[in-house]
C-alpha positions as CSV (number, residue, x, y, z in Angstrom):
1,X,78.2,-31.8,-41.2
2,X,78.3,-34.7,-43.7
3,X,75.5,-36.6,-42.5
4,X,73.2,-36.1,-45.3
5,X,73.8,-36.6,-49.3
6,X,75.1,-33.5,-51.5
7,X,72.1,-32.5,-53.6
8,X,72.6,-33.6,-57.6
9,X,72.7,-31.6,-60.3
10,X,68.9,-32.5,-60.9
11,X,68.0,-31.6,-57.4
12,X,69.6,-28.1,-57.2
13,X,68.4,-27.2,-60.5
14,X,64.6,-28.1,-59.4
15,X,65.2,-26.0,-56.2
16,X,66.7,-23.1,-58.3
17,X,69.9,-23.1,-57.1
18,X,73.4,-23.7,-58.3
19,X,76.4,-25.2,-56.5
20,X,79.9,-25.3,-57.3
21,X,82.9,-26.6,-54.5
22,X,86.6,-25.4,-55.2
23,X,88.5,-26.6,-52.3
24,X,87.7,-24.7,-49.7
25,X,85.3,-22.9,-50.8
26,X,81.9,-23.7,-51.7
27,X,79.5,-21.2,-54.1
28,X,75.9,-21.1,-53.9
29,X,73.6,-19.7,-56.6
30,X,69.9,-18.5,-56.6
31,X,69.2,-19.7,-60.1
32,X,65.6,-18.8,-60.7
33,X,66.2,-16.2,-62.8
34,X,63.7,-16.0,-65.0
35,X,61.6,-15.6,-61.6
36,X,64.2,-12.8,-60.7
37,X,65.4,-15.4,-58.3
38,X,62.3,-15.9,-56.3
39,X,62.7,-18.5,-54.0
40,X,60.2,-21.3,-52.9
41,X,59.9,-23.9,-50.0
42,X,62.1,-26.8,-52.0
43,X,64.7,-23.4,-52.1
44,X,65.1,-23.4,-48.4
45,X,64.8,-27.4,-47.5
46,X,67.7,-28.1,-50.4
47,X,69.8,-25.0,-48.6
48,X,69.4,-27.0,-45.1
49,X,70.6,-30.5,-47.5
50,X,73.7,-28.3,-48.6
51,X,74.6,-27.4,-45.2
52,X,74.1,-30.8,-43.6
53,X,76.4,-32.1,-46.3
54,X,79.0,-29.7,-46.0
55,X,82.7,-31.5,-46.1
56,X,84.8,-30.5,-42.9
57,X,87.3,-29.3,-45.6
58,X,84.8,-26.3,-46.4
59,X,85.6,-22.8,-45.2
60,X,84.4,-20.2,-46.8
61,X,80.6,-20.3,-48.1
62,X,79.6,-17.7,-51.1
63,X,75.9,-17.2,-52.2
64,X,75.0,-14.8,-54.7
65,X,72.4,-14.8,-57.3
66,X,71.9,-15.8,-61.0
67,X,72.1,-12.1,-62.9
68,X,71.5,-8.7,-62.3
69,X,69.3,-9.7,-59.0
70,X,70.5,-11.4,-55.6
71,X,66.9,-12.5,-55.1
72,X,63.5,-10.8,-54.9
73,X,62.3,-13.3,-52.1
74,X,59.6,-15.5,-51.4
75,X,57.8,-16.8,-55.1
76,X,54.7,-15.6,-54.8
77,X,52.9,-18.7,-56.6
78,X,52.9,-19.8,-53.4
79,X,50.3,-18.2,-52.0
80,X,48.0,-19.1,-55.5
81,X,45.9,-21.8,-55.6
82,X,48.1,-24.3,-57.8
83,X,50.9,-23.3,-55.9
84,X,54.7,-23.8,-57.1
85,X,54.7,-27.1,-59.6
86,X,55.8,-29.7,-57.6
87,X,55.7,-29.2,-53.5
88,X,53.5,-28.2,-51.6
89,X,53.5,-24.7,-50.0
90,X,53.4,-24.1,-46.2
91,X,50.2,-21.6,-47.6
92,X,48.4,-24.5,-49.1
93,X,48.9,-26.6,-45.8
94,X,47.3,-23.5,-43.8
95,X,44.4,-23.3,-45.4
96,X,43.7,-27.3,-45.5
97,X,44.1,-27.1,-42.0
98,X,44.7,-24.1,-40.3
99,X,44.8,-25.3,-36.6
100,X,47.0,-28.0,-37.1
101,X,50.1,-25.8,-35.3
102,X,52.8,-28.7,-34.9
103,X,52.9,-29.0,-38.6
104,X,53.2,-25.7,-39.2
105,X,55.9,-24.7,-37.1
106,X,58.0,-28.3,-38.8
107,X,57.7,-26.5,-42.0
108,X,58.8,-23.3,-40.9
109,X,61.4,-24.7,-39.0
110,X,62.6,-26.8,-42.4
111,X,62.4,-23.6,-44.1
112,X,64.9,-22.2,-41.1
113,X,67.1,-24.8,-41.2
114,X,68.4,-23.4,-44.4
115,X,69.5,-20.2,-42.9
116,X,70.7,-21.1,-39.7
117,X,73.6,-23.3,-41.0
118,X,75.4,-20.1,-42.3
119,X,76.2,-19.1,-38.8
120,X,78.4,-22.0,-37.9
121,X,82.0,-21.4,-36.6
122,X,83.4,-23.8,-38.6
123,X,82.6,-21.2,-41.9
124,X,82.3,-17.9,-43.3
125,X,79.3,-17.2,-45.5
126,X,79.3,-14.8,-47.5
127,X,76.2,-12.7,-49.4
128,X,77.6,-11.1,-52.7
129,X,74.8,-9.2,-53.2
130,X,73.8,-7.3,-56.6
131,X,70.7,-5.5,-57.6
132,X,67.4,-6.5,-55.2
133,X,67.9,-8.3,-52.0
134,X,63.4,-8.2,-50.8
135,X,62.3,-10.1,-48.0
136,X,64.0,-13.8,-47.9
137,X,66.4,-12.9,-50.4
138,X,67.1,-9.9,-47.9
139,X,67.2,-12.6,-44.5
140,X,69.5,-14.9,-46.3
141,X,71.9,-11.8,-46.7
142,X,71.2,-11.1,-43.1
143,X,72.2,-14.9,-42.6
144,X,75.6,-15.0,-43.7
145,X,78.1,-13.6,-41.4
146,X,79.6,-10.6,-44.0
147,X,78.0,-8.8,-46.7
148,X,79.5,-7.5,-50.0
149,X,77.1,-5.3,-52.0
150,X,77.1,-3.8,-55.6
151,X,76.7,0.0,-55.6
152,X,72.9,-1.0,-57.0
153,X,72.5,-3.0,-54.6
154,X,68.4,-2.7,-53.0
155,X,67.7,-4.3,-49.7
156,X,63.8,-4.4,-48.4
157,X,61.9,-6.7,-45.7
158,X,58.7,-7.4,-47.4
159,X,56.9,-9.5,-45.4
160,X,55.0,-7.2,-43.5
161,X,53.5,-5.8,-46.8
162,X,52.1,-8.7,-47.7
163,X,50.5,-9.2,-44.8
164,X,53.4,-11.6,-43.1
165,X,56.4,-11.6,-40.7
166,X,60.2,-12.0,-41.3
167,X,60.5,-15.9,-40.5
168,X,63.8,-17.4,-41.9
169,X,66.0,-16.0,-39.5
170,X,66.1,-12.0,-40.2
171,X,64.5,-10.4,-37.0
172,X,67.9,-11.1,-34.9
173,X,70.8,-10.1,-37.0
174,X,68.6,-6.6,-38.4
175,X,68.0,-5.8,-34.5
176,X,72.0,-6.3,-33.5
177,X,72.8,-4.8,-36.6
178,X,70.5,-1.8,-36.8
179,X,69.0,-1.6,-33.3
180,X,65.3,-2.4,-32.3
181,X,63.8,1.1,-33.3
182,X,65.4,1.0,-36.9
183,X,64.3,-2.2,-37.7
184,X,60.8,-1.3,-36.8
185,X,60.8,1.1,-39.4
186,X,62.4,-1.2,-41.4
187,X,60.5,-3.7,-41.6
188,X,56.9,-1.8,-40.8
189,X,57.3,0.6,-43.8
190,X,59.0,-1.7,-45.8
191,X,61.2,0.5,-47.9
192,X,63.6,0.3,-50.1
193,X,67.5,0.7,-48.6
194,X,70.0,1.7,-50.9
195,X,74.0,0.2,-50.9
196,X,75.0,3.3,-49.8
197,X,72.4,3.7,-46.6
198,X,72.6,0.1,-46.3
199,X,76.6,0.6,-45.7
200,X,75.7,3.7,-43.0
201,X,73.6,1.2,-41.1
202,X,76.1,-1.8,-40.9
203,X,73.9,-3.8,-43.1
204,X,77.1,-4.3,-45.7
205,X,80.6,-4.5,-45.0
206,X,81.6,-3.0,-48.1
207,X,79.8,-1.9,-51.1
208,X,81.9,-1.5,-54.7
209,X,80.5,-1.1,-57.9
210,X,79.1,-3.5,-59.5
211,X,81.5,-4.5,-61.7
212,X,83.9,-5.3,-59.6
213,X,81.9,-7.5,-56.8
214,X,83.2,-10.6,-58.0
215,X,86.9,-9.1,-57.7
216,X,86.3,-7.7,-54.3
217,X,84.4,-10.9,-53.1
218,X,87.3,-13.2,-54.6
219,X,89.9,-11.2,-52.7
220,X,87.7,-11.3,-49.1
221,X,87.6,-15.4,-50.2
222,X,92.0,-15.3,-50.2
223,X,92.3,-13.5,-47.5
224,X,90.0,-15.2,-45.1
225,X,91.6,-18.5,-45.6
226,X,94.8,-17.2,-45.2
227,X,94.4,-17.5,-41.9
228,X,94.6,-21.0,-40.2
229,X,90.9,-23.1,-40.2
230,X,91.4,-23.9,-36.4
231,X,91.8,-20.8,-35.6
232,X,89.3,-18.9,-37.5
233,X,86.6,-21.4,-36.5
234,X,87.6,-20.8,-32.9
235,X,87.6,-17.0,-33.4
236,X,84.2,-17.1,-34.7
237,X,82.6,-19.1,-32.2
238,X,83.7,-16.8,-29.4
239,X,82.6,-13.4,-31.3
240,X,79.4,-15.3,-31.6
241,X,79.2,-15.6,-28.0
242,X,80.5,-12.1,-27.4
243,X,77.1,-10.2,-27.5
244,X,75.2,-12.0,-25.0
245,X,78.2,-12.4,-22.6
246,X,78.7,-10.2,-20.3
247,X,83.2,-9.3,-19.7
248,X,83.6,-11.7,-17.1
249,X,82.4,-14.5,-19.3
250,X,83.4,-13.7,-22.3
251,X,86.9,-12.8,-20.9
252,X,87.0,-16.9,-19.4
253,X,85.7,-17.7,-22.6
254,X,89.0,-16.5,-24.3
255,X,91.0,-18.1,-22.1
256,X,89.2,-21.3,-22.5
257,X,89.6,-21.3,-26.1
258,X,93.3,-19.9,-25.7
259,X,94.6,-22.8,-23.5
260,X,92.6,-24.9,-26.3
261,X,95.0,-23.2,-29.4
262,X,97.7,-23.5,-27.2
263,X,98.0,-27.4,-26.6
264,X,96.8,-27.5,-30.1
265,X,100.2,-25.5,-31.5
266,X,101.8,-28.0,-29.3
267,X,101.1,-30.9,-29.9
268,X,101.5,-29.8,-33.7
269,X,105.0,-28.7,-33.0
């Protein structure tokens, strides 16, 4: 964290995104709107630049999107021949050369970097989620450690459909979430989940309606940083580790990160 340059005004805007910091907290727009917040390659790279640039200070991570609509995923332009103005797609770069697999997987990767950020212990991320939520816009949700949705609220994994795979990030958190089977159907039918099923399948950790998402989200924001930074970020890290420990580790785990709160309270005192 804070090893590379916030992204200006300029630069956000040209990614489609908006950015505002209040303390603590930091709030992250899709801003493409007249796109329905469809989100391209410069999207995902200026995400990573956000998270890289992160101040210590920041604890609590909010994205939502610009309007009625969280995002309705990947802009299709760039799969057309002009592609989005001004970058080049990872599309165009297949089909100048197809075998060249090392560049490939770099700009899939870039395009990762943006996700995998929201998982660090050190925040909470947050998807405040109204109206479509389709394919990335639907892995970024997926991305951020708790989910707030508006009753109209429409979650869908896309890529398949279009002939693709889920590759920022999504295929993990949907399988611990939903289990293996349900994401196959999921993602290999592609339809459309509702707020309300979304909630029965732990996809959301609430769902209001959708006037009062920004209420509810503001309230999650107060009371997660009621709690003290060290030890939230030290909670987090070890429920991260939880599902791929078995009890004897994770129980050593706890006490590793105990004995750690424990000189820290004392050495405060």
């Amino acid at each position: 964290m804070g090893q590379a340059t916030i992204p200006s005004t300029e630069e956000l805007a040209a990614a489609g995104l908006g950015m505002a910091v209040d303390g603590a907290v930091v709030r992250i727009t899709i801003a493409r709107p007249e796109r329905r917040n469809a989100m391209t390659g410069r999207t995902w790279t200026t995400l990573a630049r956000i998270g890289q640039s992160l101040s210590e200070s920041v604890r609590v991570v909010v994205i939502t999107g610009e309007g009625a609509t969280f995002s309705s995923g990947i802009d299709l332009a760039m799969f057309e021949p002009g592609g989005v103005p001004g970058e080049e797609s990872l599309f165009a770069r297949a089909v100048s050369d197809p075998d060249d697999t090392a560049a490939l997987d770099a700009g899939i990767a870039a395009y990762q970097d943006g996700y995998l950020w929201l998982r660090r212990p050190g925040i909470v991320s947050i998807a405040a989620v109204r109206g479509h939520a389709i394919g990335a816009g639907f892995q970024l949700a997926l991305a951020c450690d708790i989910r707030v949705l508006a009753d109209d609220a429409q979650l869908c994994m896309k890529e398949p459909a279009l002939g693709l795979v889920p590759d920022l990030t999504g295929t993990k958190p949907l399988v611990d979430l939903v289990g293996v089977n349900r994401a196959i159907e999921l993602c290999l039918t592609a339809r459309t989940v509702s707020a309300q099923e979304a909630h029965e399948l732990r996809l959301a950790e609430r769902v209001v309606p959708e006037p009062q998402l920004d209420a509810a989200v503001a309230d999650l924001v107060e009371a997660l940083l009621a709690t003290p930074a060290e030890a939230a970020a030290a909670t987090k890290a070890l429920l991260l580790q939880a599902r791929n420990n078995d009890l004897p580790t994770q129980a050593r785990a706890e006490r590793t990160a105990q004995i750690a709160r424990l000189r820290a309270l004392v050495a405060g005192a």
